[in-house]
LOROPA-134209 format. One record per residue (C-alpha): residue in one letter; x, y, z. Coordinates in steps of 0.2 Angstrom, whole numbers, plus 2048, in hexadecimal, padded with zeros to 3 digits. Layout:
# residues N
AXYZ
...
END
This chain:
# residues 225
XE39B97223
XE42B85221
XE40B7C230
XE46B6B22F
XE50B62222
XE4CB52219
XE57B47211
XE56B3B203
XE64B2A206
XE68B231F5
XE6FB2F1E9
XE70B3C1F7
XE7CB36207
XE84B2B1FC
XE85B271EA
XE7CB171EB
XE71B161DA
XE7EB101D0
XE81B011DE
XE6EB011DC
XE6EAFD1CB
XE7DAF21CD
XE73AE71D9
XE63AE61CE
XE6CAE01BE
XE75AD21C8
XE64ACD1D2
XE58AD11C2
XE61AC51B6
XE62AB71BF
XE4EAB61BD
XE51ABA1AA
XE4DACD1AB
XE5CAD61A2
XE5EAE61A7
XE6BAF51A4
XE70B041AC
XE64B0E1A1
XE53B041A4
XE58B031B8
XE54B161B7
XE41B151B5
XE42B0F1C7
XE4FB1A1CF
XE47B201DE
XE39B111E0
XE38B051F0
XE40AF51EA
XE30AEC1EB
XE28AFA1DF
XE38AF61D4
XE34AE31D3
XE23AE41D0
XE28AF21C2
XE34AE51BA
XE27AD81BE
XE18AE11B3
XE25AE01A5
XE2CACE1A6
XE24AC11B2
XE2FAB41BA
XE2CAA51C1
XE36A9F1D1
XE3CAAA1DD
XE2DAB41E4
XE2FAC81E0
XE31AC81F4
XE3EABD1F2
XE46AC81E4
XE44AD71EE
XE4EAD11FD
XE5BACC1F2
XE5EADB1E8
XE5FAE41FB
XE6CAD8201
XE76ADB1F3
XE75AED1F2
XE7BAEC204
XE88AE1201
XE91AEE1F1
XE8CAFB200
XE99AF320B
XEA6AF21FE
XEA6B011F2
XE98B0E1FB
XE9EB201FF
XE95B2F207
XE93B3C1F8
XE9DB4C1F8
XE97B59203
XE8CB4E20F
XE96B4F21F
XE98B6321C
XE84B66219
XE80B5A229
XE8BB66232
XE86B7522A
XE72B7122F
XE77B6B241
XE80B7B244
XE71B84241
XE68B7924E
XE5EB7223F
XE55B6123F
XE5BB56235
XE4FB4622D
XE52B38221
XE44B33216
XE49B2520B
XE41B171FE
XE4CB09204
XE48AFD214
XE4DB01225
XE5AAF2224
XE64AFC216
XE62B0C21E
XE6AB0622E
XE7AAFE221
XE7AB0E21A
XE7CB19226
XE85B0E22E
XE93B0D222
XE92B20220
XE94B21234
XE82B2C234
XE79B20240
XE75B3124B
XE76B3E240
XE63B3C23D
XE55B4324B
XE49B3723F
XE4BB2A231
XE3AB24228
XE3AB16219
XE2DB1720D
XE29B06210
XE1FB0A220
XE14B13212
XE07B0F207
XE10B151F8
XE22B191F4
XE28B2C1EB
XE22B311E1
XE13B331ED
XE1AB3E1FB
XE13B3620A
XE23B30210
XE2BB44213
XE1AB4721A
XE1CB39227
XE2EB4022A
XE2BB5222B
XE1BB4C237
XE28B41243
XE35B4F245
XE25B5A249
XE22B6823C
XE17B6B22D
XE1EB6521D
XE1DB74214
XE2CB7B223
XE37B6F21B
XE46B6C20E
XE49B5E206
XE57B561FC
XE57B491EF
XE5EB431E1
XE51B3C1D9
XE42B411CD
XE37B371D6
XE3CB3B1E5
XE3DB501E2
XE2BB4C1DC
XE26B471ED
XE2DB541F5
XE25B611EA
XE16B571ED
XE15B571FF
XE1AB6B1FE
XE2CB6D204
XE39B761FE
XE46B6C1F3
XE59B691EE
XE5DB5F1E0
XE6EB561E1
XE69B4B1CD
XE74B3E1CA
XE81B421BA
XE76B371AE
XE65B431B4
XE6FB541B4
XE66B5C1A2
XE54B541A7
XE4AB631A5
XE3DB5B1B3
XE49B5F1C2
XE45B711BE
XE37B701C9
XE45B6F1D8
XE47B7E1E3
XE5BB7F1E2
XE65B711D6
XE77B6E1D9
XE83B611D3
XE8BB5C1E3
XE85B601F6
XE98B641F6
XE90B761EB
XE86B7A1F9
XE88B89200
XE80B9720F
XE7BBA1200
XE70B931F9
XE6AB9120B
XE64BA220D
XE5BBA21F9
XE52B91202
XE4CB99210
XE46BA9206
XE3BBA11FD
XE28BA0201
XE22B90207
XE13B87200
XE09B86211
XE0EB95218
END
């Protein structure tokens, strides 16, 4: 039986990769890494300083500390944020959906708590979460799953009680890993990547979500009893 809910942020409440992306190409090229959209995907999902030191183990720069490159990339993102970021279809009704059901709710993101608070922020969320952990208060980012075990521990309740959502592969890795149940919302350029069969339930939209899906969730057996 599900007994609290987990959210991913990015990809998940609002459809911030692309901005993501948009953020690291600008930031990245001015220390002479060119990227694309295409190679910004090996690190959808990542902590930005595990993105840095990705793009850094590739082509070292000189200058600006990866520290430094990291906090700019953030204040970036959250600037595009402010200007073009939107909550993802289906967000609001699924919120509503689990807090009719007197269902605790959590966030469990890769992003630092100063662009959580923008986010949800700008998506007036700021108390629709009974908890909001970042994985950079842990050791290591997802894939590793330590971050939903430290949620699902704050709201109280074994990990393997719990859904989580995501959009990412190395994020639906994490979860699996730390033994919840999962939903799988893959951005359009991930939709064919035969990996995200390992997901409990994949839609397209949260906006596909339905009671039915919520009762095929709560059906199945969890993996700690």
């Amino acid at each position: 039986m599900i007994k609290a809910v987990i959210f991913d942020m990015d990809g998940v409440l609002i459809d911030s990769e692309p901005l993501w992306r948009e953020a690291e190409i600008i930031v990245f090229k001015k220390v002479g890494v060119n990227l694309d959209s295409k190679l910004c995907l090996q690190t959808t999902g990542f902590r930005t300083d595990e993105t840095v030191a990705h793009w850094f183990s590739y082509s070292p720069w000189k200058g600006k500390s990866q520290e430094e490159v990291g906090r700019e990339i953030e204040e970036t993102v959250c600037d595009i944020i402010d200007k073009k970021g939107e909550a993802s279809p289906g967000v609001y009704d699924l919120i509503g959906f689990l807090k009719s059901r007197g269902m605790p709710v959590a966030l469990a993101s890769s992003s630092a708590p100063h662009v959580i608070d923008r986010i949800l922020v700008k998506l007036t969320l700021k108390d629709a979460f009974g908890i909001v952990h970042s994985a950079v208060h842990e050791e290591y980012g997802k894939p590793h799953p330590a971050v939903y075990i430290s949620a699902a521990r704050k709201l109280g309740f074994d990990p393997g009680h719990c859904l989580a959502v995501e959009d990412s592969l190395a994020g639906l890795i994490a979860a699996k890993a730390a033994k919840m149940r999962t939903i799988a919302i893959p951005e359009e350029a991930n939709r064919n990547n035969p990996k995200f069969s390992i997901a409990d339930l994949r839609l397209d939209s949260l906006a596909d979500f339905s009671g039915i899906h919520w009762d095929k969730l709560n059906s199945l057996n969890g993996l700690s009893g």
